[in-house]
TINUTI-213149 format. One line per 3 residues: number of its first residue (from 1); their letters; for each residue z, x, y of C-alpha. Coordinates in Angstrom, 1 decimal, padded with zeros to 4 digits, always signed. Example, Ala and Ser with C-alpha at 12.3 -4.5 7.8 and 13.67 -1.06 7.14 Angstrom:
TINUTI-213149
1	AS	+007.8 +012.3 -004.5; +007.1 +013.7 -001.1
***
This chain:
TINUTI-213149
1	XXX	+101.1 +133.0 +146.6; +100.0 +135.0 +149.9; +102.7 +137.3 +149.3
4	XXX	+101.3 +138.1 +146.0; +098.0 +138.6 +147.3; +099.2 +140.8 +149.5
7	XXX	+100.9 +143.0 +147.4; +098.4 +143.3 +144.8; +096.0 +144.4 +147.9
10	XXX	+097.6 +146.9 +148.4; +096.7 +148.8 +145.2; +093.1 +149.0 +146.8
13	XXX	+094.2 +150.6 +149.9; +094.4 +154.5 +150.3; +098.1 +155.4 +149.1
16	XXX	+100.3 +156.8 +152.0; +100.9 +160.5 +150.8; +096.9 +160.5 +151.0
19	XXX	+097.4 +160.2 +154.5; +100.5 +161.1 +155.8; +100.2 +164.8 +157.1
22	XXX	+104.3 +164.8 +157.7; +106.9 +166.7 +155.7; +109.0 +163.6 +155.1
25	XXX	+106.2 +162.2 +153.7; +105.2 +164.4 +150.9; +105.1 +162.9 +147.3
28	XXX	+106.2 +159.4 +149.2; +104.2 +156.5 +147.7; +104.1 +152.6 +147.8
31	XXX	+106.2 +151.9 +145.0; +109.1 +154.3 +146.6; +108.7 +151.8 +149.8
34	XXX	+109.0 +148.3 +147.6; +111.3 +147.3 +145.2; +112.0 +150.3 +142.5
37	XXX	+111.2 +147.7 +139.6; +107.4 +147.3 +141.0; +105.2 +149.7 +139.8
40	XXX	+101.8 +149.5 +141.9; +099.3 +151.5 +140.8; +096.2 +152.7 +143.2
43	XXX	+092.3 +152.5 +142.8; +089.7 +154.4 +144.6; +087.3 +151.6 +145.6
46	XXX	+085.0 +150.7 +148.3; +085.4 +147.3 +149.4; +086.9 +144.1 +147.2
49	XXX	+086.5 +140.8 +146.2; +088.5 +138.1 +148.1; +090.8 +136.1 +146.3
52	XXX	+089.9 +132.3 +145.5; +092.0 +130.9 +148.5; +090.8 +131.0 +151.9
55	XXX	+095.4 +131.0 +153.1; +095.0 +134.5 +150.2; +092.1 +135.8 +152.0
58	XXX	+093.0 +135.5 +155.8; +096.2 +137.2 +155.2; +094.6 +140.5 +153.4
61	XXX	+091.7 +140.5 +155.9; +094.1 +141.6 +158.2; +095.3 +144.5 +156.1
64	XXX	+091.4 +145.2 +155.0; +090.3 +145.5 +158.4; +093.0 +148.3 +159.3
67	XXX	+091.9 +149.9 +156.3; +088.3 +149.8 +156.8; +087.4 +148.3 +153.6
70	XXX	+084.8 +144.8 +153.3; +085.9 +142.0 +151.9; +083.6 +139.4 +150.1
73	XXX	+084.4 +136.1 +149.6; +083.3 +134.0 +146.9; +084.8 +131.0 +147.4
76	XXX	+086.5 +131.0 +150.2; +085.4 +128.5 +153.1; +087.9 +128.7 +155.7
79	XXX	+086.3 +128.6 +159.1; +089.2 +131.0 +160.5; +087.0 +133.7 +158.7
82	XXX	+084.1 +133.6 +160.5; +086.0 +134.8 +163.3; +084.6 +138.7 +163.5
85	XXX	+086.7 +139.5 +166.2; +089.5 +138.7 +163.6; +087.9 +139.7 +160.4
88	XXX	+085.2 +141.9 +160.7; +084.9 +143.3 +157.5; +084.7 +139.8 +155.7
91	XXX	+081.5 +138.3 +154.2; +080.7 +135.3 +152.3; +078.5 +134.2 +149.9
94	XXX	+078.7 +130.2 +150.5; +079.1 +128.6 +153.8; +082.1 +127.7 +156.3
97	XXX	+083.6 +123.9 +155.5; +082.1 +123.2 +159.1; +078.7 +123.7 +158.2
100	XXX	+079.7 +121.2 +155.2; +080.8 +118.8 +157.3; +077.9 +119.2 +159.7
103	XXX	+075.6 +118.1 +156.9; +078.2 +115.3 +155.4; +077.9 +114.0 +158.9
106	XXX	+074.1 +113.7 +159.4; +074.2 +112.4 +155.9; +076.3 +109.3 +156.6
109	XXX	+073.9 +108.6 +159.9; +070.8 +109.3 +158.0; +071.6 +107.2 +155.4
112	XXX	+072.9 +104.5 +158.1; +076.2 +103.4 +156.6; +078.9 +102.1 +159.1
115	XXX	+082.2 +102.1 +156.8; +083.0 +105.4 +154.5; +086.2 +106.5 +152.8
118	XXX	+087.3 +110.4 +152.5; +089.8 +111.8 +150.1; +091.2 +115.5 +150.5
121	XXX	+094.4 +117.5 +149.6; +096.0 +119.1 +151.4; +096.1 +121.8 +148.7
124	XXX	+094.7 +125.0 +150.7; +093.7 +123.5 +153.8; +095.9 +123.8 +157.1
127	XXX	+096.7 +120.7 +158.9; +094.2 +121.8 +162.0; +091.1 +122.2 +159.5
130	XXX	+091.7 +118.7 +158.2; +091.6 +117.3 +161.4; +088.3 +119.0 +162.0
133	X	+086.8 +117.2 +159.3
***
């Protein structure tokens, strides 16, 4: 699935020949550096919408930020992405899962319970997120 988010990122980012001031690399795109069956077509665009996984989103932050292009992320909570020295173009629209378990936190004392039970997946999260939780 990050591979595939990758790749489809890529048809937001400005196309080689665009670029490439070398002889070798006139009329050179990104479909003749994939596979010859892809066909990736380019967009002229500003910045982009993250996709709905936080694993998605790290991995084309990194290829954002060397483009110069901003990244907002709907959904995604990961913690990893408030890291600006990592991702400086990324910004959210909903809180990091720390801030959300900050507040479940205070909750359970506030409310003054002793015993509580947590389920998760393991779905999208990485094993050292879960922990933090």
């Amino acid at each position: 699935m990050t591979s595939m988010a990758v790749a489809q990122s890529l048809s937001y980012v400005v196309q080689p020949a665009a670029s490439c001031h070398l002889d070798s690399c006139f009329n050179h795109t990104l479909s003749d550096s994939l596979d010859s069956d892809l066909d990736v077509p380019f967009y002229d665009v500003i910045g982009v919408v993250a996709p709905m996984t936080s694993i998605a989103t790290v991995s084309i932050s990194y290829l954002y930020t060397i483009a110069k292009m901003p990244i907002v992320g709907y959904i995604t909570s990961s913690e990893e992405l408030s890291n600006k020295d990592l991702h400086p173009l990324f910004f959210r629209v909903i809180g990091p899962d720390n801030f959300k378990a900050d507040a479940m936190i205070k909750f359970v004392f506030q409310m003054g319970w002793s015993n509580i039970s947590i389920s998760f997946t393991l779905k999208e999260r990485t094993e050292k997120e879960t922990l933090k939780v």
